[in-house]
C-alpha positions in Angstrom: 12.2 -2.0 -19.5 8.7 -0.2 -19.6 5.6 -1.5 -17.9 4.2 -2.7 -21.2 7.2 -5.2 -21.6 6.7 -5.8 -17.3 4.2 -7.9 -15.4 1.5 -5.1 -14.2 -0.5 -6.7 -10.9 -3.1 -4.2 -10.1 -4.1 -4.4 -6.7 -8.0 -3.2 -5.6 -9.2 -2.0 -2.4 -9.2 -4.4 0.6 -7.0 -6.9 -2.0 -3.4 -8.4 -1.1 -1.4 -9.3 -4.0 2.3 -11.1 -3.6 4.9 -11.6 -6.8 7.9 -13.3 -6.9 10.1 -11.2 -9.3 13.8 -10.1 -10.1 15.6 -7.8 -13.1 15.1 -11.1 -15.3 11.2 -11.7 -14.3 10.1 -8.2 -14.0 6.8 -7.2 -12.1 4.8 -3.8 -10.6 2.2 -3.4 -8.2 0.1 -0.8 -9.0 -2.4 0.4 -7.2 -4.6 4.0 -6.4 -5.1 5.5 -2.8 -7.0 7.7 -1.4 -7.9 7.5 2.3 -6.9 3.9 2.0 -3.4 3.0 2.5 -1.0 1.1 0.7 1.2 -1.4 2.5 4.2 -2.6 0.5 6.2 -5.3 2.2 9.6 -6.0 0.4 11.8 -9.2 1.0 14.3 -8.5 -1.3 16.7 -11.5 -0.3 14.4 -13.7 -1.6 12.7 -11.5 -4.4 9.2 -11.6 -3.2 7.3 -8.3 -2.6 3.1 -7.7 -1.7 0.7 -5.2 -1.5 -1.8 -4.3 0.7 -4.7 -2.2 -0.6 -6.1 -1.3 3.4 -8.9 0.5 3.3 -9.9 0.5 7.4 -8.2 0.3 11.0 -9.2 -2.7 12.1 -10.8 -5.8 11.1 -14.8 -6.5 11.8 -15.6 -9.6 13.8 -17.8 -10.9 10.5 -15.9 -9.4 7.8 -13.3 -12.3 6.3 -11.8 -10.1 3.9 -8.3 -9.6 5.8 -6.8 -7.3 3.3 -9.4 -4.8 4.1 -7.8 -4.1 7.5 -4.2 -2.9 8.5 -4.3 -5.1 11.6 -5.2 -7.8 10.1 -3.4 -7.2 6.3 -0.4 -7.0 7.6 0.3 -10.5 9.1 -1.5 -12.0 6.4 1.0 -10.7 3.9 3.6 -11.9 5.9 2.4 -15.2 5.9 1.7 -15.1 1.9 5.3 -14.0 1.3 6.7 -16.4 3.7 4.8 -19.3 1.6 5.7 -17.6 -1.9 9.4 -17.9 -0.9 9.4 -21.5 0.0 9.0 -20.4 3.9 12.2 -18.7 4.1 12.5 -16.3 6.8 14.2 -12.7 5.2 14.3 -9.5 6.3 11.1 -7.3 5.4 10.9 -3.7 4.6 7.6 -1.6 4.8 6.7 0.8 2.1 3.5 2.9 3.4 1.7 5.6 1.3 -1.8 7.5 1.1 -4.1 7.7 3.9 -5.3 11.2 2.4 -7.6 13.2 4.0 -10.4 13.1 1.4 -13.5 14.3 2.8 -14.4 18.0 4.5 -16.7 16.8 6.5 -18.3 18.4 10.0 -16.9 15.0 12.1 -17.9 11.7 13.3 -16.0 8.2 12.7 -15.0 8.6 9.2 -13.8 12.0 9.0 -10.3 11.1 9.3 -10.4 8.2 8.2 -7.0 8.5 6.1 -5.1 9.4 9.3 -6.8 6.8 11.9 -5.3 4.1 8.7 -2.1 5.5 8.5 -1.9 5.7 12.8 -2.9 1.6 12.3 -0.9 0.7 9.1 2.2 1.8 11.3 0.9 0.1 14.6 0.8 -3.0 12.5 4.4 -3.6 10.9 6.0 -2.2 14.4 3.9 -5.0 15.8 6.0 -7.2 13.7 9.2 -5.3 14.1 9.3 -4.8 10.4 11.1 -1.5 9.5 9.3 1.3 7.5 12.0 2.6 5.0 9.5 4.6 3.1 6.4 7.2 3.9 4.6 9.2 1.9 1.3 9.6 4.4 -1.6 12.0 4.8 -1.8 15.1 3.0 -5.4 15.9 1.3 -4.5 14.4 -2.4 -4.8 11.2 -3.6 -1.9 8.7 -5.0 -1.2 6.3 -7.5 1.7 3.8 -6.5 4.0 1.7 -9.1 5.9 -0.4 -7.3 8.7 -1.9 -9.8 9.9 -5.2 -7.6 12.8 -6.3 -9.6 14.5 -2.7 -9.0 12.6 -2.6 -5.5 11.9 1.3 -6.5 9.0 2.7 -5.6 7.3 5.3 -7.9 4.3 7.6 -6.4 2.2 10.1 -8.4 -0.1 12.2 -6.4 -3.6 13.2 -8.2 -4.5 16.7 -7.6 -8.0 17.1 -6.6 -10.1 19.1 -9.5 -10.9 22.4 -7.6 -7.3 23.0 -7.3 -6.4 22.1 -10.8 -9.2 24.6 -11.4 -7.7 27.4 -9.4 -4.6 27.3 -10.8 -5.3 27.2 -14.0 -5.3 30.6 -16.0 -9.0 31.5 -17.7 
C-alpha cells in the first residue's frame, strides 16, 4: 500500500501527533527535521504510535506548548498514547532522529542547538525507562521522517544541504 492509499499525519514543529493504526487501518507520521528532533514512541501491543516534533531542551516557565520541549514532549506523549489505547499500559519503544547541526555560527546558546536536543531527547525517554531501538542523530544535514505505524518501519531521507549538491555536481 502507498502513502496515497495510507493515512498521512504531518506533524509540525513543537506539535505531538498520536494514531491508532494497524496493516488494516494504515497510517504515517511524517515529519521534516533539522536541528529539531523527532521523537517517535511505538506501542506496538496495542497499535498506537506518536510523534514528537521537539524543537528545544527544555520547556520555558510561560511557554504551554509541551511538544516544543523534549523534557516535557516526552511524558506528554506518554500520557496521549496511554489514553488513545484505552489506558493500557504496553511496552514503548523510542525512535529518535535529526538534531542536525544547521548553523556555522561563531558560538553562543544556539550554536548547537541540534546536539544540546538530541543530549535532552535521550535524557527524557531514559527518564522513563523507555528503550531507544533507533538513532539516526546529529550530522550537519537535515531529514525527512515517514513513519509507516502499521509495519512499525521507519523510513528516513536525509536532505543534502545546497552548497554540497553544488560541489558535487559536474559544470
Amino acid at each position: 500500500m502507498g502513502p496515497a492509499e495510507e493515512s498521512v499525519v504531518q506533524v509540525r514543529m513543537a506539535e505531538m501527533k498520536v494514531v491508532k493504526c494497524s496493516r488494516e487501518r494504515p497510517a504515517v507520521l511524517k515529519t521534516t527535521l533539522g536541528s529539531c528532533v523527532g521523537i517517535i514512541l511505538a506501542d506496538r501491543e496495542n497499535e498506537v504510535f506518536g510523534l514528537a516534533h521537539v524543537m528545544l531542551p527544555e520547556k520555558m516557565p510561560n511557554d504551554e506548548t509541551l511538544g516544543k520541549y523534549a523534557d516535557s514532549a516526552v511524558p506528554a506523549l506518554v500520557s496521549l498514547m496511554e489514553h488513545r489505547a484505552g489506558g493500557a499500559n504496553g511496552k514503548l519503544e523510542a525512535y529518535l532522529v535529526g538534531g542536525a547541526s544547521m548553523f556555522e555560527t561563531g558560538g553562543g546558546a544556539m550554536t548547537d542547538i541540534g546536539n544540546r536536543n538530541v543530549e535532552a531527547a535521550h535524557q527524557a525517554v531514559r527518564k522513563l525507562k523507555i528503550p531507544v531501538i533507533f538513532d539516526d542523530t546529529g550530522g550537519n544535514c537535515g531529514r525527512t521522517v515517514l513513519f509507516d505505524c502499521g509495519r512499525a518501519e521507519l523510513n528516513v531521507k536525509t536532505l543534502k544541504k545546497l552548497e554540497a549538491v553544488r560541489k558535487e555536481s559536474p559544470r
